[in-house]
C-alpha positions as CSV (number, residue, x, y, z in Angstrom):
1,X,-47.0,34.4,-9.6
2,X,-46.0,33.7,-13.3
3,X,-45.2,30.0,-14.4
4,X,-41.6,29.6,-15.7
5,X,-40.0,26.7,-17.0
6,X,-36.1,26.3,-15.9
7,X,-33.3,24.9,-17.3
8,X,-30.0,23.1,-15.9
9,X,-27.1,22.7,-17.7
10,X,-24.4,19.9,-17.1
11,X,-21.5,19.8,-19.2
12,X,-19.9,16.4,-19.4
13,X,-19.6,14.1,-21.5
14,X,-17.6,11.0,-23.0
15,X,-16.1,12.5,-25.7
16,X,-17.3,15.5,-27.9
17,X,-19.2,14.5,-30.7
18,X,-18.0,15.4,-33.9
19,X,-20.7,17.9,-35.0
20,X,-21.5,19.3,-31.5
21,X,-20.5,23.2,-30.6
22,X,-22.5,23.0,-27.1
23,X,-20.3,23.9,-24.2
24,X,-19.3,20.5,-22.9
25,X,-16.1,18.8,-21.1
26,X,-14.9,15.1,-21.1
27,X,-15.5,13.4,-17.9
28,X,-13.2,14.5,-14.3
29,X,-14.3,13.9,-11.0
30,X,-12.8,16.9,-9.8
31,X,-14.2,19.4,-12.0
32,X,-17.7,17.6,-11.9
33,X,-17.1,18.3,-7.9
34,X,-16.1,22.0,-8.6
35,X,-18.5,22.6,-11.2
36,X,-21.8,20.8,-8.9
37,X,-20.0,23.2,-6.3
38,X,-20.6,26.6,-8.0
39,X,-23.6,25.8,-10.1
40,X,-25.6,24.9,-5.9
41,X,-24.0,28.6,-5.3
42,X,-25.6,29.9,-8.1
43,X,-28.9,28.8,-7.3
44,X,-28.5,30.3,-3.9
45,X,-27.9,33.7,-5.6
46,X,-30.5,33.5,-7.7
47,X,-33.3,32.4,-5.0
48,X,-34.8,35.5,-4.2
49,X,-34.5,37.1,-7.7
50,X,-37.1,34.4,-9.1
51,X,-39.6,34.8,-6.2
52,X,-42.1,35.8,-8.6
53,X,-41.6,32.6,-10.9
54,X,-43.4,29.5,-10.0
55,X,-41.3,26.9,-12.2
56,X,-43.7,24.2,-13.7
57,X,-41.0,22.0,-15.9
58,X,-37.0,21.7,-15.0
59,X,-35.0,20.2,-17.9
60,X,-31.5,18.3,-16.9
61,X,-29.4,19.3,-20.5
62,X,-26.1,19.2,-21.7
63,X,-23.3,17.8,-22.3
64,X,-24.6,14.6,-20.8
65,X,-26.5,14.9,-17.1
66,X,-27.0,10.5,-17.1
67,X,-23.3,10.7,-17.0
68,X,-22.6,12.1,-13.5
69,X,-23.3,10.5,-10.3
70,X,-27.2,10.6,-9.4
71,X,-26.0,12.1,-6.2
72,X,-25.3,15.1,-8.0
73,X,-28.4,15.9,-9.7
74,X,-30.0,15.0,-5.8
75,X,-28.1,17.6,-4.4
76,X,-29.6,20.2,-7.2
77,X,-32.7,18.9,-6.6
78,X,-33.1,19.3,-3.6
79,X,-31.4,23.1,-3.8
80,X,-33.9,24.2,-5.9
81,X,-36.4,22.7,-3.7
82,X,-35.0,24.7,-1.1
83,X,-34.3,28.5,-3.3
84,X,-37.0,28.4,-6.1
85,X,-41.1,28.0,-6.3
86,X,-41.3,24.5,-7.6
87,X,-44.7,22.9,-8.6
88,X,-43.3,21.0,-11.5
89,X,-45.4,18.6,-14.0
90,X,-42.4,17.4,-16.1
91,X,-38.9,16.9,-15.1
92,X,-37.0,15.5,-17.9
93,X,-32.7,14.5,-17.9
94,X,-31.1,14.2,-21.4
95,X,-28.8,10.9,-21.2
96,X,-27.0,9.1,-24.2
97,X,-27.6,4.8,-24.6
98,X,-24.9,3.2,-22.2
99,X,-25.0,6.4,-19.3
100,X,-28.1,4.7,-17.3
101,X,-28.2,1.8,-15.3
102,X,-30.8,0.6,-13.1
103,X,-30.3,2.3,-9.6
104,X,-29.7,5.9,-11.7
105,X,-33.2,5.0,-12.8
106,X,-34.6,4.4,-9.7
107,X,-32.6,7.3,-8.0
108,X,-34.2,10.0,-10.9
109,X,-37.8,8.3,-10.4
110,X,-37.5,8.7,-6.3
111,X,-36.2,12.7,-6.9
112,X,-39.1,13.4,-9.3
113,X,-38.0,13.0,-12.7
114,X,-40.6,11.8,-14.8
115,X,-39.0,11.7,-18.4
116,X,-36.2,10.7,-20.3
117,X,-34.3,12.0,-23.6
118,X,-32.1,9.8,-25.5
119,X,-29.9,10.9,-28.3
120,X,-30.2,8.3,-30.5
121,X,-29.6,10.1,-33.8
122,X,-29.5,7.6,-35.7
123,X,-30.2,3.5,-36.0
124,X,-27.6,3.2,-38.6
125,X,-24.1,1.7,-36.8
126,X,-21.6,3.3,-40.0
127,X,-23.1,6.4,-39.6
128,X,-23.2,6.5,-35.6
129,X,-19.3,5.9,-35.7
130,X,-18.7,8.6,-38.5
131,X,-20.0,11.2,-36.6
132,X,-18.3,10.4,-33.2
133,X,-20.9,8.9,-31.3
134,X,-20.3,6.5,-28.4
135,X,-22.8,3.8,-28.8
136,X,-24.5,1.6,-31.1
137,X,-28.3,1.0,-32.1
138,X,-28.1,-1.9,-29.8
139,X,-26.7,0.2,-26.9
140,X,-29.8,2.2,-27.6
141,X,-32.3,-0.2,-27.5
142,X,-31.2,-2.1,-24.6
143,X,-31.7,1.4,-23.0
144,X,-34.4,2.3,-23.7
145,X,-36.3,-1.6,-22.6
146,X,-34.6,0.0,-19.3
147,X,-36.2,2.7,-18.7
148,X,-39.7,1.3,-19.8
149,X,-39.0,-1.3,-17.1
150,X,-38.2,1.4,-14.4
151,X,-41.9,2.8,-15.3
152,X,-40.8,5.5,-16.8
153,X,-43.0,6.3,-19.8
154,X,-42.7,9.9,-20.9
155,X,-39.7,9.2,-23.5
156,X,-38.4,11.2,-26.0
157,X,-35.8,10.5,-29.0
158,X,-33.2,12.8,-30.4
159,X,-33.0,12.1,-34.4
160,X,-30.6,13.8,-36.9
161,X,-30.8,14.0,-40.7
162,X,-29.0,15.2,-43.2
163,X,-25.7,13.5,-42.2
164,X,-22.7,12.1,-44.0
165,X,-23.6,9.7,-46.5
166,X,-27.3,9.8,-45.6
167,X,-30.2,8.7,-47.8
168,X,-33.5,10.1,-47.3
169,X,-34.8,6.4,-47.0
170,X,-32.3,5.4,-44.3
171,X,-33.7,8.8,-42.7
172,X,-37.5,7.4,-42.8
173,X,-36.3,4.0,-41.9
174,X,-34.8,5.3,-38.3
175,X,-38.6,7.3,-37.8
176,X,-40.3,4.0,-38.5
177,X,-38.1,2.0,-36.2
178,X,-39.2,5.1,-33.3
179,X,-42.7,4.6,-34.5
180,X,-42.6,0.8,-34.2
181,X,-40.6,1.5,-30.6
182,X,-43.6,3.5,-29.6
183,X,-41.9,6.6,-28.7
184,X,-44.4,8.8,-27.5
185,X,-42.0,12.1,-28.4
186,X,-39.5,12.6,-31.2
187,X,-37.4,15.4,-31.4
188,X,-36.0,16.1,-35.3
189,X,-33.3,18.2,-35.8
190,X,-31.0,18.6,-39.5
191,X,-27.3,18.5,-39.1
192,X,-26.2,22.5,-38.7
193,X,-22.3,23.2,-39.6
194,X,-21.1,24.9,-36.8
195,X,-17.6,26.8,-36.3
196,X,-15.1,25.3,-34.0
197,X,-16.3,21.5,-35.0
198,X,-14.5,18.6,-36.4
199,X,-17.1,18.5,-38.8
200,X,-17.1,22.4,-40.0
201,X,-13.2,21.5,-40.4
202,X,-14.1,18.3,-43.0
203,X,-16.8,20.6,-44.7
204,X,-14.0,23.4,-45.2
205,X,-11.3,20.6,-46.3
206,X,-14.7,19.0,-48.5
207,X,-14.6,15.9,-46.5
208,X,-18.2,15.8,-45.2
209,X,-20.5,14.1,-47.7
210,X,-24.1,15.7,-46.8
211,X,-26.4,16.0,-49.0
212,X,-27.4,19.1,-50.9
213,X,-30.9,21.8,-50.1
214,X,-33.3,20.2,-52.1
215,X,-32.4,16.4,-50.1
216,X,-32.1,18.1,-46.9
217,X,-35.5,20.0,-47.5
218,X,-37.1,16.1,-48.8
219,X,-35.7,14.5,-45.5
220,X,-37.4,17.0,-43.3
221,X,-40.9,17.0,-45.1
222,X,-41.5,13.5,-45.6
223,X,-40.3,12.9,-42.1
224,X,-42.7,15.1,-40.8
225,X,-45.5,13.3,-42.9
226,X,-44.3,9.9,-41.9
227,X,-44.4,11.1,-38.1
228,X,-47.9,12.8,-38.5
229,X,-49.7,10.1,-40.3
230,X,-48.6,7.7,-37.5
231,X,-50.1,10.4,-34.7
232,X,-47.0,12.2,-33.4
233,X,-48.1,15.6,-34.8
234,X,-45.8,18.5,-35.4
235,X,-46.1,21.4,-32.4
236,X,-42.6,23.1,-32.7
237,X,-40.3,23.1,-35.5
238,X,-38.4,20.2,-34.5
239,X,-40.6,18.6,-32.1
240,X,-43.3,15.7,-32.4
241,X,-45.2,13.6,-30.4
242,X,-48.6,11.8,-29.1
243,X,-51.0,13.3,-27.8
244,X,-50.6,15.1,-24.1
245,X,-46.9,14.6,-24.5
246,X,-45.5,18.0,-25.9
């Protein structure tokens, strides 16, 4: 039996965000329903076509999964529990600062899922609102305190750079603020201009202030120093963390 890792995509979310080109919907209870609805039938046709898999890892992306009811991401749970070879090590949901609360916490730890990935982007406010996000760095921290105090441990943080009116020091300052956080996994990503965006419409109109190669190419390599001199080493192109915790 070969190992497999699967992935489970829920597309909902508050609003869009202004750079984002992912398939994704703003909230609705019915089509959440309808959507939870076909994606339980799916697994069913897909049960005996991945007999040969035994899936060690199951990543809840998006869109936003923390958004929806718990009850929801029981119910697929406990489908692939019933359709698919499951011996799973990590189970991680994607969520957004001000989408958990303490009994989604406490739902996710009783189902089996043992990490946590915040998009945080950012820690600077101005440039959180400029580029559509929903919360603050303030929202952030006050969830992520949360889901140290539910006992979940294996967290990871979503950082962007290269946005508008960046600086390569407010870049290093957000990684040092991660670092000080102790966040055992940081995922680092540079702003891509895709079609079908509000932002690829401002950088056709030349309304999005990003900075040019050379900048872009300085944030990424002394982030990557700053992150491995503080022991969250580099094992993927966008993708850090401690030890035992890629």
């Amino acid at each position: 039996m070969k190992d497999a890792a699967l992935y489970i995509h829920i597309p909902f979310c508050v609003k869009k965000c202004d750079y984002c080109d992912f398939t994704s919907f703003s909230y609705d209870d019915k089509k959440i329903d309808e959507y939870i609805s076909l994606l339980l039938k799916e697994i069913d046709m897909y049960g005996e076509k991945v007999k040969k898999y035994k899936f060690k890892t199951l990543f809840f992306g998006g869109g936003t999964p923390s958004l929806i009811d718990e009850k929801y991401i029981k119910l697929i749970m406990d489908k692939l529990h019933e359709k698919f070879n499951l011996d799973l090590e990590e189970v991680t949901i994607e969520s957004n600062p001000k989408t958990l609360n303490e009994n989604k916490l406490l739902a996710y730890k009783k189902m089996g899922i043992n990490r946590i990935s915040i998009g945080v982007q950012s820690i600077d406010d101005d440039i959180l609102k400029d580029i559509g996000r929903i919360h603050d760095f303030n929202d952030f921290l006050n969830t992520y305190q949360m889901i140290k105090k539910s006992g979940i441990s294996n967290i990871n943080t979503d950082i962007m750079f290269n946005l508008p009116n960046q600086s390569v020091e407010n870049v290093l300052e957000t990684l040092n603020k991660m670092i000080k956080l102790n966040v055992p996994h940081i995922s680092f990503y540079s702003l891509g201009i895709e079609e079908g965006t509000l932002f690829h419409k401002r950088y056709s109109e030349g309304k999005l202030d990003i900075s040019d190669e050379d900048t872009e190419r300085e944030m990424y390599h002394r982030g990557i120093e700053l992150l491995e001199s503080n022991d969250r080493l580099q094992y993927e192109i966008s993708n850090f963390s401690k030890e035992d915790y890629e």
